[in-house]
C-alpha angles and dihedrals in degrees: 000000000000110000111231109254099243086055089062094039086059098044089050089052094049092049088046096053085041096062093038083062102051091040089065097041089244117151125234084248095049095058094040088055092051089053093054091240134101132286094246085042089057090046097057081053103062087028091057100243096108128042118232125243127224101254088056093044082054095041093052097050094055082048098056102021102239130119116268083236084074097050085053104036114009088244093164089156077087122111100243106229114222153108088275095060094053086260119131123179127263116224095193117198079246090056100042101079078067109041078058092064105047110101086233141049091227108118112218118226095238100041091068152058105235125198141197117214111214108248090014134112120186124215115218122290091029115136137174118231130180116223135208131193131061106256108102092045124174095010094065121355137206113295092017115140114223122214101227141196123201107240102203086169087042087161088068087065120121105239107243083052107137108233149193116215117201105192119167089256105040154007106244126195120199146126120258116256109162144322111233121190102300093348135082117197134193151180150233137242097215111088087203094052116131096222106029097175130033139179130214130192115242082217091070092036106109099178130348108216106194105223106251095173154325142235108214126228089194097128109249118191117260084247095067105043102047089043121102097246087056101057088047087055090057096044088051086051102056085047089052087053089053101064091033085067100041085058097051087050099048093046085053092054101048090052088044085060 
């Protein structure tokens, strides 16, 4: 007798989600957790006896860094975008209303344009995030895309850090003055700026992401870009970046301990 073809579809994603969790060593409890579901939920669902729901679809592929088309297809023609293969994501001005929104800061596969920048290798939790607004000019200027690192222990940081504060309301740019008791202020660039100084409570910071890098929207002729000098500026600059990076770190590492 023929099986009917969303049985096998459902068999095939249950097999594929199967192998993705042993490939990364997860237990059937630790996936399920992650989903939000039980653990015997969790197991009709690799097993076939249960379908599988778009959230979960979504979830998975954020957990194993694939694209949801493979969960569903096997699709493995497919670039994998991640760290490992030099992409970051790209948190546009457009996508960051809902990045705002998510109960997390983890960023979906498939629920973001993700980049690779020529000569540079990203470590994991980096992100790229436009930014609007003049408050940090010249420093960093409307429309210009900044090369960020995710800061978990964010009170380690050295004061004069440039940072990107993720609160539940807004993307805020600043640079680093001080943490004082429960609130972290900072401070603008732009002499002119209205509000030159702001504070923001630790209680409403959801993530703290330390500025690596940019990638300037400042307009640049034809001529230059595409001479010869000008591709060596923008090599010397990625290698700037670079060591700019490796100092940060090493400055993080020597307060941490």
């Amino acid at each position: 007798m023929k099986k009917n073809s969303n049985i096998t579809l459902r068999e095939a994603i249950g097999s594929r989600i199967r192998e993705l969790r042993k490939k990364h060593q997860y237990s059937q409890t630790f996936v399920a957790n992650d989903l939000a579901i039980t653990q015997a939920a969790y197991s009709r669902i690799e097993n076939s006896s249960n379908g599988i729901v778009v959230d979960h679809i979504i979830r998975l592929s954020g957990l194993y860094e694939v694209t949801t088309d493979y969960i569903l297809k096997g699709n493995n023609q497919l670039v994998e975008m991640s760290t490992g293969n030099g992409f970051m994501p790209f948190i546009s001005l457009k996508a960051q209303a809902g990045f705002l929104e998510t109960n997390d800061t983890v960023v979906n596969y498939d629920q973001a344009d993700w980049f690779r920048i020529p000569g540079f290798n990203p470590t994991l939790d980096q992100k790229l995030f436009e930014v609007e607004g003049n408050s940090m000019v010249p420093t960093i200027l409307p429309r210009d895309i900044l090369i960020c690192q995710v800061q978990p222990n964010f009170k380690k940081l050295l004061n004069g850090s440039l940072v990107v504060i993720i609160t539940s309301k807004e993307v805020v740019v600043k640079r680093l003055e001080k943490l004082e008791g429960e609130r972290i202020f900072l401070s603008s660039d732009n002499p002119s700026d209205a509000e030159p100084t702001v504070e923001i409570p630790l209680q409403e910071i959801k993530q703290v992401m330390i500025v690596c890098g940019k990638i300037t929207s400042a307009l640049v002729p034809h001529h230059q870009i595409v001479s010869e000098g000008k591709m060596k500026s923008l090599e010397e600059s990625v290698n700037l970046l670079k060591k700019e990076l490796f100092s940060i770190n090493k400055k993080l590492h020597s307060r941490q301990n």
